[in-house]
C-alpha angles and dihedrals in degrees: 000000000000130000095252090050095044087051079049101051087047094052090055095048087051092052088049086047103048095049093043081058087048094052096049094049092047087048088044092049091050091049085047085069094049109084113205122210095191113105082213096080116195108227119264117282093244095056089058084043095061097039092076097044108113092300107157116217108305090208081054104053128041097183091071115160113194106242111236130186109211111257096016099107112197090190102143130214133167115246131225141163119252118264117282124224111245134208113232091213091069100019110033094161126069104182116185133165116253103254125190096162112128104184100109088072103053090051091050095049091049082062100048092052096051079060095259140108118244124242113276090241099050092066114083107190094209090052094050080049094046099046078080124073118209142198103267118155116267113247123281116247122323091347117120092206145052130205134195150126153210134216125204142141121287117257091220113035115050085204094052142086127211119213122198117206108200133201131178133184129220112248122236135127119222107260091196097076135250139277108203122171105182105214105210129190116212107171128142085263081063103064108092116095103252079056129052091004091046079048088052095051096049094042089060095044088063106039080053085069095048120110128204085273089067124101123199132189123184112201117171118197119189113123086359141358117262135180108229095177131015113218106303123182116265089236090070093080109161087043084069108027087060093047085056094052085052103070118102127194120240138115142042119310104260091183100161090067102039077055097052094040093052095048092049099049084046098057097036091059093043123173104207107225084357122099120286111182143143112215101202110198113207162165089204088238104136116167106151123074115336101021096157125101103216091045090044087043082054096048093050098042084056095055089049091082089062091070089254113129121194127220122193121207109183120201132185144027133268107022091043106150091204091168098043078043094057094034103056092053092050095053090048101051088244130104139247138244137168121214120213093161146358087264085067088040093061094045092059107028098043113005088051102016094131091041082059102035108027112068124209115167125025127210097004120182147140152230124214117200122198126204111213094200090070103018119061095189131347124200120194104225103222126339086099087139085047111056126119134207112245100260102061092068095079088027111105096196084064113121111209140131133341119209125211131224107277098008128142121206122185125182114189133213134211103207131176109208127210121258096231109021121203138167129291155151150320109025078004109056094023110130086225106117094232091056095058110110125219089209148359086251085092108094102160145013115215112213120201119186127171143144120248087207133042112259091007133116111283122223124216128225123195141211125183112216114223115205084207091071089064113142084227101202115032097242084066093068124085125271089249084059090052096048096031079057095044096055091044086061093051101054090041087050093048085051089048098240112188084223101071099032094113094039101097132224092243092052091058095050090058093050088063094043083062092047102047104097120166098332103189099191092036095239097136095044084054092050084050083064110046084047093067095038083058088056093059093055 
């Protein structure tokens, strides 16, 4: 072929290529319109797009490269509406899993500072609320959890009332060791720096923390799954950190067996009452053996019942699988985090490495009963991929939440309260004595369940909410409940939430000014800024 028929040849790939990329963004845009209801999301368009340009057989080749065209993202989040108000007449009972993941911040503030605002569906309000932790009392006796609430106006509706549900878990680290397979891709889609070498740095910020009662475990998965190092304890340091420095990133995502390796290995090296758990680093792209959520959610649920949990951390930018990410961990009785930088690293590996690795409480959720005769409508702000229908609460076959040594979880309410309250019905007009109200000030009744082992019965605690311990003006309320708000109107204002469109930027920020209080790692002075930075863009 000659030189002026090769340049040729090339023009005319470019041409094919650029209006393949046209049609896929145009597709994308289009989906993008279409909101899905279903919690079983199709991949993006322009994932099944790419997936049929010139790739040769993945199960051939292990040197696969995934094949990307400059400005088509194939990022994927679930999508999901924004929480509806309810009337308690019709609909008493608001039911949600527990969630602690925090992963949703950290990806939305890796947007904002590349100067861009993150898809609507990659922010989750009670994540953005959750990445803080507050200064809720520690549990009473022998109980692993606390429960409370606060109730306050709203910020941003003259006519509203925010309620704060609280929860607090007791501290304590496991004093029986830990059994820790990190789970590591290192597939070709690994290989940029805020991916496989971030990966690295965590990794040995962790293992830095480890004892001799540690126990760690490095399996890689790409074009197969391979056990770099059997359970070694964590005093041999230099044995596993140069294990770690020695991964390298290249071929195609065989999930499904880095999966079954790790909880193998895990199981096989249990630490009874200690942590057992696989910490699985990624970017979500699996394309080799079982690629589908709902198959790969299945496997996982069904490892769970060996004692095994399953943390997620997720790395990296334009092939980010954010819902196989969450999903995964849920299933696996583990969290979520996403990691943008070693600062975060060293949050959620070190500063909160018992919060993330030692479980306390299993299945945790909880039931929200609203009185009509006080509260005129009531909205759950986030938690709209977490509810629950009413019936799941008392169910113990319910999969929902698990809480961390030391965590903190908070879900907020917008309520509109009646003019002139007065008594009713359900818990409010039973002829069960406990039911019986001294007053009409009672306008809810807060519900918490949970199991203190895994597979085990769960036991409920329980909290009335009095309209009379209302903080009245909002300077009254406590600087948790500032910032806590203040969050909450972030992420509803990211989500563009009609509630909070004439609430301004600057307004928020002052909220959280208010609510800053001593702030000893400086997380909350750095939402402040990013805060600020959004309301740039």
């Amino acid at each position: 072929m000659s030189v002026k028929t090769k340049h040729l040849a090339l023009a005319v790939s470019a041409v094919v290529i650029t209006g393949i990329a046209g049609c896929a963004q145009q597709k994308y845009q289009q989906s993008e319109k279409k909101i899905e209801t279903s919690a079983e999301v199709l991949q993006e368009p322009q994932v099944q797009l790419l997936s049929k340009m010139g790739k040769r057989s993945l199960q051939a080749d292990s040197t696969y490269m995934p094949v990307m065209v400059p400005g088509i993202s194939t990022e994927n989040y679930q999508r999901f509406e924004n929480n509806q108000s309810h009337s308690p007449a019709s609909r008493p009972l608001s039911t949600f899993s527990l969630d602690v993941d925090t992963a949703s911040f950290a990806n939305v503030r890796r947007f904002i500072n590349e100067g861009r605002l993150p898809p609507v569906d990659a922010v989750r309000t009670e994540e953005l609320v959750n990445y803080f932790s507050y200064d809720y009392p520690q549990p009473k006796g022998t109980t692993p959890l606390s429960l409370e609430y606060e109730l306050g106006a709203s910020p941003w509706s003259s006519k509203a009332s925010l309620l704060k549900v609280a929860m607090k878990a007791r501290d304590m680290n496991s004093d029986r060791g830990s059994n820790l397979v990190f789970l590591v891709d290192v597939s070709g889609s690994m290989s940029s720096a805020k991916k496989l070498p971030l990966v690295k740095q965590s990794l040995k910020l962790l293992v830095k923390q480890l004892n001799k009662h540690d126990k760690i475990s490095l399996i890689t998965y790409a074009g197969n799954a391979r056990q770099v190092l059997d359970a070694t304890p964590g005093n041999q340091r230099r044995k596993i950190l140069n294990a770690i420095d020695a991964l390298d990133a290249g071929g195609g995502t065989y999930g499904e067996g880095g999966l079954k390796l790790a909880y193998s290995t895990a199981v096989e090296h249990l630490i009874e009452g200690g942590v057992n758990r696989v910490l699985l680093t990624t970017d979500g792209d699996f394309n080799l053996g079982m690629t589908g959520v709902k198959e790969l959610e299945r496997y996982i649920s069904e490892q769970r019942s060996q004692g095994v949990s399953l943390s997620v951390l997720g790395f990296g930018e334009g092939n980010y699988n954010d819902h196989l990410m969450e999903t995964l961990s849920n299933a696996g009785d583990g969290n979520a985090a996403y990691i943008d930088s070693l600062q975060e690293a060293r949050k959620v590996l070190i500063e909160q490495m018992a919060a993330n690795f030692h479980t306390l409480a299993w299945d945790a959720r909880i039931q929200v009963e609203f009185n009509p005769a006080v509260v005129q409508s009531y909205r759950l702000i986030g938690y709209e991929n977490r509810q629950l229908e009413a019936e799941a609460f008392l169910d113990e076959r319910t999969d929902a939440g698990e809480v961390g040594a030391g965590q903190t979880a908070t879900a907020l309410y917008e309520l509109i309260l009646q003019d002139q309250p007065s008594t009713h019905a359900l818990r409010y007009q039973s002829s069960d004595d406990r039911y019986n109200m001294v007053d009409n000030t009672e306008l809810g009744y807060i519900r918490l369940r949970y199991k203190i082992q895994q597979g085990g019965n769960s036991q409920e605690q329980a909290l009335a909410v009095r309209a009379d311990r209302n903080c009245q003006l909002l300077q009254s309320c406590s600087q948790d409940f500032h910032f806590a708000a203040a969050v909450a109107g972030y992420g509803q204002k990211l989500r563009n939430h009609q509630s909070l469109s004439a609430f301004s930027w600057q307004s928020l920020a002052e909220l959280a000014r208010k609510g800053k209080g001593q702030d000893i790692y400086g997380y909350r002075a750095g939402f402040i800024q990013q805060l600020q930075l959004t309301a740039e863009l």
